[in-house]
C-alpha positions as CSV (number, residue, x, y, z in Angstrom):
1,X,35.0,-172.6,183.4
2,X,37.2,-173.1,180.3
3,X,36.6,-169.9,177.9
4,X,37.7,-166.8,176.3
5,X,38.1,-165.1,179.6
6,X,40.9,-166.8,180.6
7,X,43.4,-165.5,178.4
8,X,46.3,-165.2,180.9
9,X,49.3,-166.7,179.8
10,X,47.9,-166.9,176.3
11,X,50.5,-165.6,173.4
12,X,49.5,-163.1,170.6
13,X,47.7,-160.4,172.8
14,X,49.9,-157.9,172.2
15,X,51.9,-156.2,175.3
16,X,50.1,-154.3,177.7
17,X,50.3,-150.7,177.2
18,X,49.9,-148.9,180.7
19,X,49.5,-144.9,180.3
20,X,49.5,-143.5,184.4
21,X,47.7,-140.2,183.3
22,X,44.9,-142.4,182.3
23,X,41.4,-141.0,184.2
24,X,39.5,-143.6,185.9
25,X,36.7,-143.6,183.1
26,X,37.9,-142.7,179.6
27,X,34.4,-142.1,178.7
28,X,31.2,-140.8,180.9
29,X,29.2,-143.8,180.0
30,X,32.2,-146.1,181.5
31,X,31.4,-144.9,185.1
32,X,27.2,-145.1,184.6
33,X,28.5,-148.9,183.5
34,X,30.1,-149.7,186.2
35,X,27.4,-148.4,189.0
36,X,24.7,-150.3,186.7
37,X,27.2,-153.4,186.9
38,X,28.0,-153.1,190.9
39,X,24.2,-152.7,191.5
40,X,23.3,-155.9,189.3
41,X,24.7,-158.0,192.2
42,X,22.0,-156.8,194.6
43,X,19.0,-156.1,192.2
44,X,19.1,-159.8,190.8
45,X,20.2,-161.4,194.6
46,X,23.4,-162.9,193.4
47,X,26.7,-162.5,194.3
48,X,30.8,-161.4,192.6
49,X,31.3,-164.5,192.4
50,X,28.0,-165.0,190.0
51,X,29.2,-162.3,188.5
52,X,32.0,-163.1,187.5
53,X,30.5,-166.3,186.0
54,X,28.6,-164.6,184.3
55,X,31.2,-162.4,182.1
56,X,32.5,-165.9,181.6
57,X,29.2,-166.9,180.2
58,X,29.0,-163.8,177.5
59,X,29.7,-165.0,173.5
60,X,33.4,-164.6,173.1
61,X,32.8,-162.0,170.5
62,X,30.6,-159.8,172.9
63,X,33.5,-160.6,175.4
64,X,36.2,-159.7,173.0
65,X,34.4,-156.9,170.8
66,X,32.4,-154.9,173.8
67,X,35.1,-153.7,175.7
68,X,35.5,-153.8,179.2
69,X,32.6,-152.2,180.4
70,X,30.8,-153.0,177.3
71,X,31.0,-157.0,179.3
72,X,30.1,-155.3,182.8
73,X,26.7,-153.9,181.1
74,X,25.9,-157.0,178.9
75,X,27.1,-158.8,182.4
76,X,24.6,-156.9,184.4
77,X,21.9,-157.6,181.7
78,X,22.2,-161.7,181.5
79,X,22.1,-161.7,185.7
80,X,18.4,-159.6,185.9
81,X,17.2,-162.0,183.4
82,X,18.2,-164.8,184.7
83,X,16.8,-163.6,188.3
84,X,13.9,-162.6,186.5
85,X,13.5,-159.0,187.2
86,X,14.2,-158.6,183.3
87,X,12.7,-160.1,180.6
88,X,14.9,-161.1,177.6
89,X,14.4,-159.0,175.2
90,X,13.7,-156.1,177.0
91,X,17.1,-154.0,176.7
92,X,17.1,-154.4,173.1
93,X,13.1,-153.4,173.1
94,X,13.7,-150.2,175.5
95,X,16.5,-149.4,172.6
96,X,14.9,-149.3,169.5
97,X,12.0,-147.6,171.0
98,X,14.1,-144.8,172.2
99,X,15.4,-144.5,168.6
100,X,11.9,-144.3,167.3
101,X,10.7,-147.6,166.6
102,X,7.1,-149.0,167.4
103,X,8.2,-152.1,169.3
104,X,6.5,-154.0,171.7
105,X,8.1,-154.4,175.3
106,X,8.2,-158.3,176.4
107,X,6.1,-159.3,178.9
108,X,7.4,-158.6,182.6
109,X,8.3,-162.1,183.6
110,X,8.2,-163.9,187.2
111,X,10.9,-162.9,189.1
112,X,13.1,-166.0,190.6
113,X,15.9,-164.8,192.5
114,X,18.4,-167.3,193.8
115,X,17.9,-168.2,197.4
116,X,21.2,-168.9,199.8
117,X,22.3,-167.8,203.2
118,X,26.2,-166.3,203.5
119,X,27.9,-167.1,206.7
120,X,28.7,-163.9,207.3
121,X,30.3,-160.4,205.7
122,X,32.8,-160.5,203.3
123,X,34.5,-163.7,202.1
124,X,36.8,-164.6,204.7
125,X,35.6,-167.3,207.2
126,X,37.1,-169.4,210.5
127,X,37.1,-173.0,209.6
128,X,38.2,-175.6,212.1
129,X,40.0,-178.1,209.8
130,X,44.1,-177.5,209.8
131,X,45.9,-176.6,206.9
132,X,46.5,-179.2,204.6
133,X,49.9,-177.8,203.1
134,X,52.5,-176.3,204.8
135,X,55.1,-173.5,203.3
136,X,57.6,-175.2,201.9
137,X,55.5,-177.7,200.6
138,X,56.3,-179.0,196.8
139,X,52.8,-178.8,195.0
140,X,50.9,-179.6,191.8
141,X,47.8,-177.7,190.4
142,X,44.9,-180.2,189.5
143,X,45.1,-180.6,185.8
144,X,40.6,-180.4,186.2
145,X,38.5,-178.6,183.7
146,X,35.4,-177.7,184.4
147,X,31.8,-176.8,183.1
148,X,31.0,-174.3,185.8
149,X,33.1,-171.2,187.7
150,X,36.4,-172.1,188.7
151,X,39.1,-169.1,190.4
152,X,42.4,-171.4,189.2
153,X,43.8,-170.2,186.1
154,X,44.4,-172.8,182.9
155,X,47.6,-172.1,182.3
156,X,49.0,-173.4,185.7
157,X,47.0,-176.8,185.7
158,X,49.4,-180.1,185.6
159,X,52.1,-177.7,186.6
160,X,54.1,-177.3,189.7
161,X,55.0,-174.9,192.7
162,X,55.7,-174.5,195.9
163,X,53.7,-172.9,199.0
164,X,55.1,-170.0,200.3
165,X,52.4,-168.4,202.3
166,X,49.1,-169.8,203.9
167,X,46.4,-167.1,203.6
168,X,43.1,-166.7,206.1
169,X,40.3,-169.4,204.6
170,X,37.6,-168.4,202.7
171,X,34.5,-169.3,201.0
172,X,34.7,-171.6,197.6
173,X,34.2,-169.3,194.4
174,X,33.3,-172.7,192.4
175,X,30.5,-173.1,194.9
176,X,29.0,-169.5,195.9
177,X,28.6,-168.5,192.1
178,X,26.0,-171.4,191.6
179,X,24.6,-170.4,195.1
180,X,25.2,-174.4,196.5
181,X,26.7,-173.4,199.4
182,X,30.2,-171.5,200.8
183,X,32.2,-174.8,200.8
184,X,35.2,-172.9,202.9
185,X,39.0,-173.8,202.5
186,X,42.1,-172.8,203.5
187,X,43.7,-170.7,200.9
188,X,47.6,-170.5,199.9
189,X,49.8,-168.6,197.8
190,X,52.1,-170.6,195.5
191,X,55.5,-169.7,193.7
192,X,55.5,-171.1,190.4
193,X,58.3,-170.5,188.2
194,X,58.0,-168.8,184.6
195,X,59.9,-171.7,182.9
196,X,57.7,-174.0,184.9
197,X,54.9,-172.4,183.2
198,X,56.1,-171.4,179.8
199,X,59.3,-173.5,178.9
200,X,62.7,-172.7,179.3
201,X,62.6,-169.9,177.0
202,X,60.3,-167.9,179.3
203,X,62.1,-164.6,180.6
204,X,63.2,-165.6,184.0
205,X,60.8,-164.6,186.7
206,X,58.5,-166.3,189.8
207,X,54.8,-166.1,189.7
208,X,52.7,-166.0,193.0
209,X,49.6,-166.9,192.8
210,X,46.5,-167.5,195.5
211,X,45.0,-170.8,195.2
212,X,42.4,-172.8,197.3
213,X,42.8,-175.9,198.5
214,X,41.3,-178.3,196.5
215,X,43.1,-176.4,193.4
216,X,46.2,-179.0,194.6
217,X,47.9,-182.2,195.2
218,X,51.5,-182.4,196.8
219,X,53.7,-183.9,194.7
């Protein structure tokens, strides 16, 4: 899914300033974010993968203006009420009330939690199929954009790399977060170089990234 999320490789970010004194949470309210985000997954029956469609579904000011575990709570919000244990409406409502206003609570709606069976724990799977690259192999990320979740970044589709590691298989991202199956493939990392990806002015420098299979075409 094409949106504000995927700003990798995008200019006019500013650099990133890394302090290594930094505490995990900067703030108390960070760490009560996170636990309300990591138990989101089970309460509403999805999955990471969900989840991570979901941040990309958040208004690109929310996603921009909330922080990052502003997005984990307003995350965790949009995936109980779309499973139905929350009713839209009702964090807001629980709010004002707390502040003192009379406001009525929306009605408790019917709960409709997606329904899908994983193959197993974790993400990794056996699949019988052989690799379809090999290291060493020239490749081309799919120039593809899609309406739904997608793990392959925009700013290395149409452009081109080279295999130099196959990794264990694994389930499809693009296929778990809508809950239509696991859709397994072989995953590989690929060596794209920076002027490859950001023209020959780019600071010299190779970029590895893991991609699935259906992310490429050999050249």
């Amino acid at each position: 899914m094409d949106g504000i999320h995927d700003m990798g490789g995008t200019q006019g970010w500013g650099t990133v300033e890394l302090d290594p004194d930094d505490p995990v949470f900067a703030n108390d309210w960070e760490g009560r974010a996170f636990a309300l985000g990591a138990m989101a997954g089970g309460l509403s029956g999805t999955n990471l993968d969900a989840f991570r469609h979901g941040l990309e579904r958040l208004h690109p000011l929310t996603y921009l203006q909330d922080g990052y575990y502003g997005r984990w709570l307003a995350c965790a919000e949009l995936l109980l009420v779309d499973s139905g244990v929350l009713a839209q409406g009702a964090v807001d409502a629980r709010a004002r009330r707390l502040m003192g206003e009379d406001v009525e609570e929306p009605a408790q709606p019917e709960v409709n939690k997606p329904e899908y069976e994983r193959g197993g724990g974790g993400s990794l799977r056996d699949i019988d199929d052989p690799p379809k690259f090999e290291v060493g192999d020239s490749v081309r990320a799919r120039d593809v954009h899609v309406g739904g979740h997608t793990r392959m970044p925009a700013y290395i589709r149409g452009r081109a790399g080279t295999i130099s590691a196959i990794r264990p298989a694994a389930v499809l991202p693009d296929a778990t977060a809508h809950f239509t199956g696991e859709e397994p493939q072989h995953v590989y990392t690929v060596s794209f170089e920076s002027t490859e990806l950001w023209g020959a002015e780019a600071e010299p420098t190779t970029l590895n990234i893991d991609l699935f299979e259906t992310y490429m075409e050999k050249r």
